[in-house]
ChimeraX commands (.cxc) that place a marker at each C-alpha (Angstrom):
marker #1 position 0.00,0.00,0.00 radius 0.5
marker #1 position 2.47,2.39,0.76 radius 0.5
marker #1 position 4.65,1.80,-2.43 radius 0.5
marker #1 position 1.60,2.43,-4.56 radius 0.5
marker #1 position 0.43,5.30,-2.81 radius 0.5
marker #1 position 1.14,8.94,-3.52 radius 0.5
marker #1 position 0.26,10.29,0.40 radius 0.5
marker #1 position -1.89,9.15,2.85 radius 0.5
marker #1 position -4.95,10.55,4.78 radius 0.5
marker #1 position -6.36,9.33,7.93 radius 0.5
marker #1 position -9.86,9.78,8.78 radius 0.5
marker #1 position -11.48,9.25,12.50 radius 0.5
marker #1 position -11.03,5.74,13.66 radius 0.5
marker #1 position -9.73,3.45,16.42 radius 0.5
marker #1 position -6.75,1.60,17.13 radius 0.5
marker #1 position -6.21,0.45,13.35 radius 0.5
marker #1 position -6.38,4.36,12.62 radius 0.5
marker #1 position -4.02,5.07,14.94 radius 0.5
marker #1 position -1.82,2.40,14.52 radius 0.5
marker #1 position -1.01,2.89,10.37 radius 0.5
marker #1 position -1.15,6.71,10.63 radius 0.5
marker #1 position 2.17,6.61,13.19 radius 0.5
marker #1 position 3.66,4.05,11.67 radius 0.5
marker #1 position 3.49,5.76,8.14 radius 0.5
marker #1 position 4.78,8.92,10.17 radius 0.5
marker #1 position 7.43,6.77,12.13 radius 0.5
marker #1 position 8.53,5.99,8.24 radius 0.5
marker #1 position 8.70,9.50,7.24 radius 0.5
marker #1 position 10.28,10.44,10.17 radius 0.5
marker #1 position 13.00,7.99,9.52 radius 0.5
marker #1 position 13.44,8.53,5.70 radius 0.5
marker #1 position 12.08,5.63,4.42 radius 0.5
marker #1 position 9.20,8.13,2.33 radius 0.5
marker #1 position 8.79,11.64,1.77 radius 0.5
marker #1 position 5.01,10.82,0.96 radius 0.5
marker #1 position 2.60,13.52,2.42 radius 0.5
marker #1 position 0.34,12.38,5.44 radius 0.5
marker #1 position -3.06,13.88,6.17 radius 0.5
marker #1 position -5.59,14.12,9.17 radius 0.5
marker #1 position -9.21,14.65,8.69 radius 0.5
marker #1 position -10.20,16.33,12.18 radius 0.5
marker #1 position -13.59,16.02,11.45 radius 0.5
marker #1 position -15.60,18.00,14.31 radius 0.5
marker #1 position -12.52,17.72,16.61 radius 0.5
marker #1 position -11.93,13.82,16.83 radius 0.5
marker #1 position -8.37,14.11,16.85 radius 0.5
marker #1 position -8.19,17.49,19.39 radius 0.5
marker #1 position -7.19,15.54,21.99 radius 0.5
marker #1 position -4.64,13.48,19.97 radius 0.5
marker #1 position -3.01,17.00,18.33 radius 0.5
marker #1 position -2.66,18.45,21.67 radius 0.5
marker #1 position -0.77,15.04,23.50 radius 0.5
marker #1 position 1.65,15.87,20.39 radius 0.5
marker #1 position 1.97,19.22,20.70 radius 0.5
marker #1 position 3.22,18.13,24.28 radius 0.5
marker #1 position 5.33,15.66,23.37 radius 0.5
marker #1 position 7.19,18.08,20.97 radius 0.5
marker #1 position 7.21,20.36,24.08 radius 0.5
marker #1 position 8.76,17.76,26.01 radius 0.5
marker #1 position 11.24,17.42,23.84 radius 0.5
marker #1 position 10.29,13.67,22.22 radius 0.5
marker #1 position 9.53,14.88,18.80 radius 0.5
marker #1 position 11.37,17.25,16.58 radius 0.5
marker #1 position 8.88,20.46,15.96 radius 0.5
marker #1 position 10.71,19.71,12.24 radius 0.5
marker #1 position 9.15,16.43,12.02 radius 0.5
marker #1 position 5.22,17.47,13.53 radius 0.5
marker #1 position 5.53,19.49,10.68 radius 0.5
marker #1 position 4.95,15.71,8.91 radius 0.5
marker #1 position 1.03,15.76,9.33 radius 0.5
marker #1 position -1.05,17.97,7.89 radius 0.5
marker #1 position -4.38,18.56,9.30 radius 0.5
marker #1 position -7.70,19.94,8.22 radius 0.5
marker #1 position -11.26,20.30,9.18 radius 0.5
marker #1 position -12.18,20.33,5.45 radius 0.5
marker #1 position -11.67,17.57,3.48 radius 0.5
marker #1 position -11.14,20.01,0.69 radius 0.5
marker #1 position -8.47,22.02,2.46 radius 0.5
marker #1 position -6.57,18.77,3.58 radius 0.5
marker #1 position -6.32,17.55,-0.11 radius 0.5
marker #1 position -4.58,21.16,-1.12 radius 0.5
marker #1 position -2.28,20.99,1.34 radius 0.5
marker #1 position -1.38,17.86,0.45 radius 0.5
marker #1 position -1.06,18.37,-3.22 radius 0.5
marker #1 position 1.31,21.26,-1.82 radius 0.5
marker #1 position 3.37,19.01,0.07 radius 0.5
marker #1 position 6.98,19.48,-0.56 radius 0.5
marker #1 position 9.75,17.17,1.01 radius 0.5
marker #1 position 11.36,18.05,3.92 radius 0.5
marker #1 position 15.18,17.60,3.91 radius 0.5
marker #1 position 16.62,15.26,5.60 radius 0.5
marker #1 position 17.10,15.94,9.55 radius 0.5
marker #1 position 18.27,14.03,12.29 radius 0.5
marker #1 position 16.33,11.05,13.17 radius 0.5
marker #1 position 16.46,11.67,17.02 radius 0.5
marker #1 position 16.89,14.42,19.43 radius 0.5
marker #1 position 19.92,14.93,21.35 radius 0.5
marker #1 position 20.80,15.48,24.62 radius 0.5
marker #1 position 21.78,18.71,23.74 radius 0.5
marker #1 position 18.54,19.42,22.64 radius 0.5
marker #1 position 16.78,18.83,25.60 radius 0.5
marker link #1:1,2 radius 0.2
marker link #1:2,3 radius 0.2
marker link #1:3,4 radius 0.2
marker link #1:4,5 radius 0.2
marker link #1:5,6 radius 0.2
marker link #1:6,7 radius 0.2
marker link #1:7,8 radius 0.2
marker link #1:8,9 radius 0.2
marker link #1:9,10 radius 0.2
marker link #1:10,11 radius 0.2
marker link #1:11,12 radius 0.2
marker link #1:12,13 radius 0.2
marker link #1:13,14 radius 0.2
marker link #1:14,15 radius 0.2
marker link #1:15,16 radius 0.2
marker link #1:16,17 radius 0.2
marker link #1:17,18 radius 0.2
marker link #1:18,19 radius 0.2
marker link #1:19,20 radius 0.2
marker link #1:20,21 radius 0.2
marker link #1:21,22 radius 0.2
marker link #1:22,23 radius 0.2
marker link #1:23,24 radius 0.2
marker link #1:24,25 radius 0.2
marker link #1:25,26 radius 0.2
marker link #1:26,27 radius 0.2
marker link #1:27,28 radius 0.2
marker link #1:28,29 radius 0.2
marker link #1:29,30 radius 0.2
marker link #1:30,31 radius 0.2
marker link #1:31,32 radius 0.2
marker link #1:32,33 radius 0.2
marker link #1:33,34 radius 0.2
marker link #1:34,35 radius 0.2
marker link #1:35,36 radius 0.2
marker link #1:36,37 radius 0.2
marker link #1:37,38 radius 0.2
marker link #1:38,39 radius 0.2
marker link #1:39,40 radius 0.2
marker link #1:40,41 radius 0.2
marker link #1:41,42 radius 0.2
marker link #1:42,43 radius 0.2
marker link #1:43,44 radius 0.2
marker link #1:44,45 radius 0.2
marker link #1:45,46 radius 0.2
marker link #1:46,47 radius 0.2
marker link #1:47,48 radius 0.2
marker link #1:48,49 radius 0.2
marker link #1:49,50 radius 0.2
marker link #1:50,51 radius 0.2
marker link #1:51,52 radius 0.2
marker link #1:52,53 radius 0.2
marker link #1:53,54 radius 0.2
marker link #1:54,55 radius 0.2
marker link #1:55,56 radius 0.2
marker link #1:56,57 radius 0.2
marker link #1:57,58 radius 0.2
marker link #1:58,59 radius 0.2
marker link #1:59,60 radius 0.2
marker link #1:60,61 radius 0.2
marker link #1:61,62 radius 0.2
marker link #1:62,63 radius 0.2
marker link #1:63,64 radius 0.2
marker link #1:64,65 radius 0.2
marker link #1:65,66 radius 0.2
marker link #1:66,67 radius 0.2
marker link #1:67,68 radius 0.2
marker link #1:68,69 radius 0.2
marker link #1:69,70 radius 0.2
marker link #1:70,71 radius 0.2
marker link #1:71,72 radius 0.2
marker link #1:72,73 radius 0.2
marker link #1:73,74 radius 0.2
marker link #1:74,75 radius 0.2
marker link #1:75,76 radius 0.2
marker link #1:76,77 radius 0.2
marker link #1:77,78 radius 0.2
marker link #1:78,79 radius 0.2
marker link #1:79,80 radius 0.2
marker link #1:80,81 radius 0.2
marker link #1:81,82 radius 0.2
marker link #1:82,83 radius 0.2
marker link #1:83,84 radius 0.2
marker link #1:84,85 radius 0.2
marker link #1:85,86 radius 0.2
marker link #1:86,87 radius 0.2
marker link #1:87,88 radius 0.2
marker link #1:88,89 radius 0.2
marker link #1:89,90 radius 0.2
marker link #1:90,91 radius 0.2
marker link #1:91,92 radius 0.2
marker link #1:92,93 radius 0.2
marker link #1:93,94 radius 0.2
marker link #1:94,95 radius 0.2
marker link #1:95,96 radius 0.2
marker link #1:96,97 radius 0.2
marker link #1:97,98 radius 0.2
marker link #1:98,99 radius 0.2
marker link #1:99,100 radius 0.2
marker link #1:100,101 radius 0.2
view
């Protein structure tokens, strides 16, 4: 699937959802694609899920370079745009360091 695909979207779900939409950013994050990856927030299902990480790049577990990895959108409309949009980022470190923290 993701060899044929040209980006991916995730819509509201459960643990499935959840499950391929971090792997498929793990992958990004690690260079393996430079696909662009989409989340429908339709009505706020994935508020709560945003802000845990928004924290977690606070905390200093994810690069704000590679949150920057999912697009989101209300509109299904808008999301597709900014997808078509989507340009690679360069490569970046994989990890943070502990001089980062």
């Amino acid at each position: 699937m993701a060899d044929l695909s040209d980006g991916f979207i995730a819509l509201p779900g459960g643990y499935g959802t959840l499950d391929e939409t971090f792997e498929i950013l793990t992958w990004a994050q690690l260079g393996i694609h430079a696909k662009p990856i989409g989340l429908l927030n339709t009505a706020g299902y994935f508020d709560s899920l945003l802000a845990w990480i928004d924290r977690a790049v606070n905390d200093g577990f994810i690069r704000t370079e590679h949150r920057g990895l999912l697009n989101v959108a209300t509109d299904p409309d808008e999301l597709l745009e900014a997808l078509r949009r989507h340009e690679p980022a360069p490569q970046m470190p994989k990890w943070i360091s502990s001089e980062e923290r």
